[in-house]
Residue, then its C-alpha position, 0 to 999 in steps of 0.5 A: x534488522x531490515x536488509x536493503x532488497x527488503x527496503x527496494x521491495x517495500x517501496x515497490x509496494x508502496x509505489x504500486x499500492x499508490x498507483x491502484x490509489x490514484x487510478x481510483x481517483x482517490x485522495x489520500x484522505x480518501x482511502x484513508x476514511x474508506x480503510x480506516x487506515x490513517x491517512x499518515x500511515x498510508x503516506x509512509x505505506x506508499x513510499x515504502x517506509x514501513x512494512x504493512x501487516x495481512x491485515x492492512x493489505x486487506x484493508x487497503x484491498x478492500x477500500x481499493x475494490x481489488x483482491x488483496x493478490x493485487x497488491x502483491x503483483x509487482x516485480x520484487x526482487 
């Protein structure tokens, strides 16, 4: 089971993977081609409704042109 701070982490996440996303001036179906990610995953992604994968953060790390680190820098609790 998925204890609530892991919930607050994940949409912290998602939040900030939403914003590198929308300072690349990217759409949703953008990052989605660019990761092969599908962009409906992407949507729960970045409101923290599911936990990604190593994997996925490379993917979305390298469709967003950052080091995957870069997704993981944000204040979790």
């Amino acid at each position: 089971m998925i204890r609530q701070s892991d919930k607050t982490n994940l949409k912290k996440l998602g939040a900030h993977i939403k914003r590198l996303r929308e300072t690349k001036n990217l759409s949703l179906r953008e990052l989605s081609y660019e990761c092969d990610i599908d962009n409906s995953k992407i949507s729960k992604i970045e409101k923290g409704q599911i936990n990604i994968t190593f994997t996925t953060i490379l993917q979305l790390a390298k469709a967003l042109e950052v080091n995957p680190s870069e997704l993981l820098q944000t204040e979790f609790d």
